[in-house]
N, C-alpha and C positions, 0 to 999 in steps of 0.2 A: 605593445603586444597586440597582435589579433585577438578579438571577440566579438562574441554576438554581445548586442545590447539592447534595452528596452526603452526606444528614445518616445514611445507616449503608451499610455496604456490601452488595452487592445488592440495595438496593431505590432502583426510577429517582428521578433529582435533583428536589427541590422546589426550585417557583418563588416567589419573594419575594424580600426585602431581605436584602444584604448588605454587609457595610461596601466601603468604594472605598479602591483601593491606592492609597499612596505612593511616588512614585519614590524612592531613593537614586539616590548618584553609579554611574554607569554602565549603570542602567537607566531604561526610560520609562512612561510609560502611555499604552497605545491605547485610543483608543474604538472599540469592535470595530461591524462592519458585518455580518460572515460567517461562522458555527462550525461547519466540517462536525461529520458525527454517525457517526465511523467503528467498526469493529471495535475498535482500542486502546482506545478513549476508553471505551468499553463493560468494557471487562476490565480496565482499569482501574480504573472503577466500582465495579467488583465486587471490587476486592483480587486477582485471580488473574492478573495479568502478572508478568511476571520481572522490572520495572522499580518494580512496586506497592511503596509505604513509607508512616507514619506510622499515620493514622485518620483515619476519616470527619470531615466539616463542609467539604472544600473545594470547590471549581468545577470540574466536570469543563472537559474541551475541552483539546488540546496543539496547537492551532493554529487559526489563521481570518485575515480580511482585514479592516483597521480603518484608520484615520488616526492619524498621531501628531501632535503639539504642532503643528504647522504647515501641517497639514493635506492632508500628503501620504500617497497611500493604500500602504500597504506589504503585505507577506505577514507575519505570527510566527511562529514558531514556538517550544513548550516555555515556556510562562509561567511563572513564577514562583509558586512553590505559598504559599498557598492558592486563587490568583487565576488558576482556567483562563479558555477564551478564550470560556464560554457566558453571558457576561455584559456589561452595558451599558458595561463598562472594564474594560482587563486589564494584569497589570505582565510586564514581561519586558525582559532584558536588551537593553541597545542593539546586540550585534552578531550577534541572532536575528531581527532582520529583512530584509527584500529590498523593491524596487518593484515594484509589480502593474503591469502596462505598460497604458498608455491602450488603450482600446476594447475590453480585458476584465472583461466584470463582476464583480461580487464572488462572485455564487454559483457563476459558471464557474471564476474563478481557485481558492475554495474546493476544489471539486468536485475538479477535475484536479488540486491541488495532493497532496491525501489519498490519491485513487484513484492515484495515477501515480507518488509517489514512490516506492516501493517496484522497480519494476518499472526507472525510470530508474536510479536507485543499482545496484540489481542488474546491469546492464548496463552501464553507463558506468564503475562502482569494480568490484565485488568480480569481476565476468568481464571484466573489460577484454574487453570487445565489441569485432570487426570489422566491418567493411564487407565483405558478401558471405558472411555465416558463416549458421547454418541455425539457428533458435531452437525448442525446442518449450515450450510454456506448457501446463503439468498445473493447470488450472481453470481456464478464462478464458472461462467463462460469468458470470460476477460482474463489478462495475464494475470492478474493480481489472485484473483480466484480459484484462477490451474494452480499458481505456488500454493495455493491456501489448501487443497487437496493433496497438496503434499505434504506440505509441515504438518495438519494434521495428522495423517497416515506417520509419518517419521512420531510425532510424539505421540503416539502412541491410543489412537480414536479406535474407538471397537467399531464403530458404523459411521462411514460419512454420507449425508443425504445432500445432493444439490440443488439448484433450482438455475434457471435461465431462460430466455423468451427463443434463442436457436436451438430446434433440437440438433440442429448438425452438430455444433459447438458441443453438445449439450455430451455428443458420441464420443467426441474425440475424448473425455474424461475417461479413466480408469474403465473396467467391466466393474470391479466390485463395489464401483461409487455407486449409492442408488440415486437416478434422476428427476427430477420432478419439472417439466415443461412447462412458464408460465401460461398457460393455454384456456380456455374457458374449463377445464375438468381440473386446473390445480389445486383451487378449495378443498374437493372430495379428497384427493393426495393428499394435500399437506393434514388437515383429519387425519386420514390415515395414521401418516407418521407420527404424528403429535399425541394419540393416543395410546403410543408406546412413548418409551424414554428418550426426550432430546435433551441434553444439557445446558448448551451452546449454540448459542446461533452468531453466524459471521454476516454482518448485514452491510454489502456493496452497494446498496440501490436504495433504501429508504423508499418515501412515494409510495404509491398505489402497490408494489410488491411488499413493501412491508407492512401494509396496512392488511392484506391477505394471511400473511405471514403470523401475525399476532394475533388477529381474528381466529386463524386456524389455532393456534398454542393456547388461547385461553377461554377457547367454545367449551359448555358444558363443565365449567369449574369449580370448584368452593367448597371439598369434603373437607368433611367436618374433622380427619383424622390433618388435614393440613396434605398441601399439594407440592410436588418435587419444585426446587428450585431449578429456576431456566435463566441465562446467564443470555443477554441478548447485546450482542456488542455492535456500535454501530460505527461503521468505517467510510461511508462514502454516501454520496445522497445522487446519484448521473440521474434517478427516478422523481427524484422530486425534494426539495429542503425540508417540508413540513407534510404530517400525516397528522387524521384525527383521532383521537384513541379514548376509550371510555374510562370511566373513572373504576366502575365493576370489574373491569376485564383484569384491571390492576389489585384490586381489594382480592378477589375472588382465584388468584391464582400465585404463583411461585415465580411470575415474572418478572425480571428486574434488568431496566433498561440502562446501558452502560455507555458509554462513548470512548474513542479509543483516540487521540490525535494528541498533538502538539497544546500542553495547556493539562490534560488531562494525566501525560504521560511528559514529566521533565525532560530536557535534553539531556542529561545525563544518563535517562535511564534509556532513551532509545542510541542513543552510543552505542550504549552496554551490548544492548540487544540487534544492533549492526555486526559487531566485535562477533558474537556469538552465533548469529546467522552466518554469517563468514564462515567460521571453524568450522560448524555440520556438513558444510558442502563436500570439502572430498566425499565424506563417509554417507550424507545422506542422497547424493549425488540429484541435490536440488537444480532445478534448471528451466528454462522460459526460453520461446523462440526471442532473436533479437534480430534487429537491421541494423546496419554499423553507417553511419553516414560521415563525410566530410563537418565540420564544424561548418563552415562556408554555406552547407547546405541548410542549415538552420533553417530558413522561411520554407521551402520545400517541407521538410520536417513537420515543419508547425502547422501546417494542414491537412497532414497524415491525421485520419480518424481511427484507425486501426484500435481495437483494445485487445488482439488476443495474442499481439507480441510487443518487445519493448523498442524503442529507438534510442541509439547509443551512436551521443555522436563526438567523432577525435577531432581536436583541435589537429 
């Protein structure tokens, strides 16, 4: 079969022939239709995730939309290594997949599937999200971000605040999202915000923004009747892997830092919540720009820097 492949790490996957899986008992083979081209899959690539093991030679991709044995079109998710999802077939266990729902496309359901899960998970599991609670999202100038401004809004946010270093990007959000530019004046802002009600924070960037970010949420803290609790989930680090944080800011306030990823959250449970992001789309009519490329195009691809659409590319 055709595939991209990862014959050493850091350098983008070659296109060519690679052998085609066998199923064993309890898993299948898809013939894949749609491979997003996300941030993991990239650092993966490269051996530098916290999930990265063995050596070069396999197929990148940890999920896309394909048909299995019968011809019904599913979501995967996590293939079976050596066999990612950037190839004309992929193996993966039978109870890693979901149904793409009629009159969503491959590249949509790809799309939103990659940009959005993080963002749903993080809300729905690790902050047991309300109806009517105030979200603020640290980077959601990026696709992942824009979903994230939505799936809040869908389940139900009384106030979403942003933040992002493009005010252009910053515009194209909603009117009713409030924005916060990471600019020399966003200290003053995030104060602002922070001393009204935020619940949730969605944290893309880690680094020096979220070192701003917790300074502002836990400046001026410690009443003695005890302070709202703030649910601070952290999904991405593009800003930096490590920030310093005082030990007071923690004693003295309602802050509690969470992590959201693979490890923290079982594969089964982000199945789950693939499955379930999926069904909302008719009705919540979720959606993120995408570029559809040849599979072929792979290396082209893999030096797209873009963050504010997805790449989605067919075998």
């Amino acid at each position: 079969m055709r595939a991209a492949f990862v014959s050493e790490f850091g350098s983008p996957p070659v296109f060519g022939d690679y052998p085609e899986p066998q199923a064993d008992e309890g898993e299948m083979v898809v013939n894949v239709l749609a491979a997003p081209l996300s941030p993991i899959v990239k650092t993966l690539a490269a051996g530098k995730h916290y999930t990265s093991a063995g050596s070069a030679g396999f197929v990148p991709g940890i999920d896309g939309v394909g048909t299995d044995a019968d011809g019904r079109r599913v979501y995967f998710l996590f293939p079976k290594s050596p066999f990612g999802s950037m190839a004309e077939k992929s193996l993966v266990s039978s109870d890693t997949v979901v149904p793409v729902p009629e009159g969503v496309t491959d590249e949509r359901a790809a799309a939103v599937v990659t940009a959005g899960i993080s963002s749903w998970v993080a809300l729905t599991l690790r902050a047991s999200f309300q109806r009517g609670e105030t979200v603020l999202i640290n980077g959601a100038t990026g696709s992942a971000g824009g979903l994230a401004v939505q799936i809040a809004a869908y389940l139900g946010a009384d106030k979403i605040i942003v933040t992002g270093r493009s005010k252009a990007k910053l515009a194209l959000l909603p009117e009713s999202v409030e924005k916060i530019p990471l600019d020399e004046f966003a200290d003053e802002e995030l104060r602002r915000v922070f001393s009204g009600k935020v619940d949730v924070v969605l944290d893309y960037l880690w680094g020096e923004p979220a070192s701003r970010v917790i300074a502002a949420a836990t400046a001026g803290r410690g009443s003695r009747l005890g302070e709202s609790r703030l649910r601070y989930i952290q999904l991405g680090s593009i800003a930096g892997e490590t920030i310093p944080i005082s030990a007071h800011s923690l004693r003295s306030s309602g802050l509690e830092i969470l992590g959201s990823g693979i490890g923290s959250v079982s594969i089964r449970e982000l199945v789950a919540a693939a499955g379930q992001l999926l069904a909302a789309i008719p009705a919540a009519g979720f959606d993120t720009p995408v570029t559809t490329l040849p599979l072929s195009a792979v290396a082209e691809a893999w030096d797209d820097e873009s963050d504010n659409r997805r790449i989605v590319l067919r075998p």
